[in-house]
C-alpha positions in Angstrom: 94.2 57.6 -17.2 97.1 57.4 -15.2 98.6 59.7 -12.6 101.6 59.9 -10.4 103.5 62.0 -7.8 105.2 65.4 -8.8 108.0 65.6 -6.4 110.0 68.2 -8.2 109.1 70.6 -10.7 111.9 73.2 -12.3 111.6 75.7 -14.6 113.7 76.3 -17.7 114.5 79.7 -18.6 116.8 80.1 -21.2 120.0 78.3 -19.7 118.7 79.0 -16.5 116.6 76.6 -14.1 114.1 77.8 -11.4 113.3 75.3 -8.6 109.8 75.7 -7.8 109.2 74.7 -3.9 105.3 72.5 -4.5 102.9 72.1 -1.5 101.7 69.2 -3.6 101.5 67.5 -7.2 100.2 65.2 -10.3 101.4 64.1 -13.4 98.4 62.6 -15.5 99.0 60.9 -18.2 95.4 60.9 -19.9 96.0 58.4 -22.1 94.4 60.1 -25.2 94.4 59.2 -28.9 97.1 62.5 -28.7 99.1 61.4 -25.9 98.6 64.3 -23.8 100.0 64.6 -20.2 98.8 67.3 -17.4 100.8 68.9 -14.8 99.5 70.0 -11.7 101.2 71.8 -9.7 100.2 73.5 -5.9 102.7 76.1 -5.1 103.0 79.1 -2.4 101.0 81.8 -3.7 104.0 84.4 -3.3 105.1 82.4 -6.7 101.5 83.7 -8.4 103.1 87.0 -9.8 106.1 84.8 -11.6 103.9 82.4 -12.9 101.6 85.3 -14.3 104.4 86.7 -16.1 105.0 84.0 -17.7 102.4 83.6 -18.8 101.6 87.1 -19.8 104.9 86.3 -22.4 102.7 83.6 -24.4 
């Protein structure tokens, strides 16, 4: 497994991109026979009702 800094994260809605401020990050790359990454992202908690809502829409 591999991981790295997330220094930026953006969300795409639509044609639209959200910046989302981050307290802190990872990208893993976990190296998988399905070559599956994770992101983890540590945001304010004032973003919890935006991220909910999204996803509330899946």
């Amino acid at each position: 497994m591999k991981t790295f800094k997330l220094f930026s994260l953006d969300v795409l809605e639509d044609d639209q991109s959200v910046v989302v401020p981050l307290v802190d990050g990872l990208v893993l790359n976990k190296e998988d026979d399905q070559s599956t990454w994770l992101l983890e992202a540590y945001t304010d908690l004032e973003l919890y009702d935006y991220f909910n809502a999204i996803f509330k829409e899946q």
